[in-house]
N, C-alpha and C positions, 0 to 999 in steps of 0.2 A: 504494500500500500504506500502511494505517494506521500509527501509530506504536506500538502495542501489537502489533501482528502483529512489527513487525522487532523489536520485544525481545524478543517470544518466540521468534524466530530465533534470536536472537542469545545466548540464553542456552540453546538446544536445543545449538550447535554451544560454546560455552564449555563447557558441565556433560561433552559428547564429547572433547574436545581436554584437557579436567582430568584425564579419567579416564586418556585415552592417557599423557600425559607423565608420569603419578603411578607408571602401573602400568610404562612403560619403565626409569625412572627407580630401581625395586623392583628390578627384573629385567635390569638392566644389566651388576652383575659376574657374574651366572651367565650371560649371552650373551657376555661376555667369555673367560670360564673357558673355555666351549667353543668357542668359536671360535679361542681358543691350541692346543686339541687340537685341534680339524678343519683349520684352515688356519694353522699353527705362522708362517710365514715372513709371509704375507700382512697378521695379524693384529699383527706389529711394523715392517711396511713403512708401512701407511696411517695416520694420525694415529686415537689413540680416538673424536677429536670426529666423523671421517668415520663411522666404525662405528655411534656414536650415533644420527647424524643419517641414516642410511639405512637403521636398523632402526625409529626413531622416521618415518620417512617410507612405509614398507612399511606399519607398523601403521595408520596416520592414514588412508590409503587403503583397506584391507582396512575398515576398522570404517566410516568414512565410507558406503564402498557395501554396508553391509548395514542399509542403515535411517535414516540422517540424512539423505539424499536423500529417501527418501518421507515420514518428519517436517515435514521443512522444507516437501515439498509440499502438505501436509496444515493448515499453519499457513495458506499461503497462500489456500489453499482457502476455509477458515474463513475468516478475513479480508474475503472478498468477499462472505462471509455467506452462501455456499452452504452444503452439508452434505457432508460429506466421511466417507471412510473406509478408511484403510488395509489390507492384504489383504484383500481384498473376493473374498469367494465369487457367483461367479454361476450359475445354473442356467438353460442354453436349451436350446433343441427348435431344431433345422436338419434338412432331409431329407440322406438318405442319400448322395445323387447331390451333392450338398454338399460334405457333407463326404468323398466320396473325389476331389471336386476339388478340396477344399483340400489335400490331402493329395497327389495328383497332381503340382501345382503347386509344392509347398516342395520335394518329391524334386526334378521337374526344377532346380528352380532351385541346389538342392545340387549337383547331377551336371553343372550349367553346360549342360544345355538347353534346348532354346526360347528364348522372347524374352526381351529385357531385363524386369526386374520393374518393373511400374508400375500402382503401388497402386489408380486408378480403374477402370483397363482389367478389372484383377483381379477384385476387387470385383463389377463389377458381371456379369463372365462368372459368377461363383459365384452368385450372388444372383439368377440368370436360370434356376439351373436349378430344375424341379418336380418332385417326385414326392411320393406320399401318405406313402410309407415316413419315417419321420421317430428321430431320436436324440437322449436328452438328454443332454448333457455339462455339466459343471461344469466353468469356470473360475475362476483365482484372479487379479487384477488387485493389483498394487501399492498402486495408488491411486484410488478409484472418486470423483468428486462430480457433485450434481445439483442443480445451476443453480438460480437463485429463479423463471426462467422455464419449471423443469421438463426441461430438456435433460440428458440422462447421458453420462456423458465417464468413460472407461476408461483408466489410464494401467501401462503396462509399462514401471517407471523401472528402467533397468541402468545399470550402471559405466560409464565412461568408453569402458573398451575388452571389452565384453560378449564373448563367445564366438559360435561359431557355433550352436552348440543353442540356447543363451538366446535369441539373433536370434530361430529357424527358431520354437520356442515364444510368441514372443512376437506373431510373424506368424501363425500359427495361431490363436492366441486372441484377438484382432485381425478378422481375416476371421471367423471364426466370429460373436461379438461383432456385428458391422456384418452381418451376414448374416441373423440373428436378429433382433436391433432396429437397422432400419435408420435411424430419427430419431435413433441415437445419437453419439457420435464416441468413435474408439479412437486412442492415439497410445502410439507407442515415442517414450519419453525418455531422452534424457543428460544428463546435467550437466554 
């Protein structure tokens, strides 16, 4: 990674972490005030600086995963001199027989049946099937970039500790995605 890329990191996540401590730092004695009312005994057992520092560590988290993650991925992007773009609308066509096996698939795997999940085997049983009937859907990707050698790469950046819908969406628009253009590559990312 170039040296302009990492200070553009580096000042995407400074200008983030200025705004967090400014705006805790605003709103401290009134999380204070209520927290004397909501939990009276708690609130003069634990030292201030705890309370500080675990409402300051809540927000840093929360704001972090709505967007400094796909930022920072997007710098990196750029950087390699692809082209990049964050929430990325895509529009594909899959046949029907597709997409209710994609759909199939996430159910079972929710409800804990059938086989263990593994993402080729998958893949490639959806992408086998044909019929003329065909659907277009619109997906939204976090982060889309396309190579200098023309390859597209799909990315669904979630939190640390994502949920299960977020998962089961993120797999669906994934398989869909590699279903439809198959030269391309989808990935679920963490940080």
């Amino acid at each position: 990674m170039d040296l302009e890329t990492k200070e553009r990191i580096k000042n995407r996540i400074r200008e983030k972490t200025d705004r967090i401590l400014a705006r805790r730092i605003r709103e401290f004695d009134e999380d204070m005030t209520e927290l004397l009312v909501r939990n009276p005994f708690g609130a003069r057992l634990v030292p201030e600086e705890i309370w500080k520092g675990s409402k300051f560590e809540r927000s840093f988290v929360t704001s972090f995963g709505q967007g400094v993650y796909e930022q920072i991925a997007y710098e990196i992007a750029i950087g390699s001199e692809a082209t990049a773009q964050n929430q990325h609308l895509e529009n594909i066509t899959i046949n029907t027989w597709q997409e209710e096996a994609i759909n199939n698939l996430l159910d079972d795997q929710r409800r804990n049946r059938g086989n263990t999940p593994n993402w080729e085997t998958e893949l490639e049983s959806v992408s086998n099937l044909k019929t003329r009937s065909t659907i277009d859907v619109t997906i939204l990707f976090d982060l889309y970039i396309k190579r200098t050698d023309g390859t597209e790469e799909y990315y669904s950046i979630k939190t640390v500790k994502p949920n299960l819908d977020q998962t089961e969406i993120a797999k669906r628009d994934m398989l869909r995605t590699m279903t439809a253009k198959p030269d391309s590559l989808a990935f679920f990312a963490l940080p």
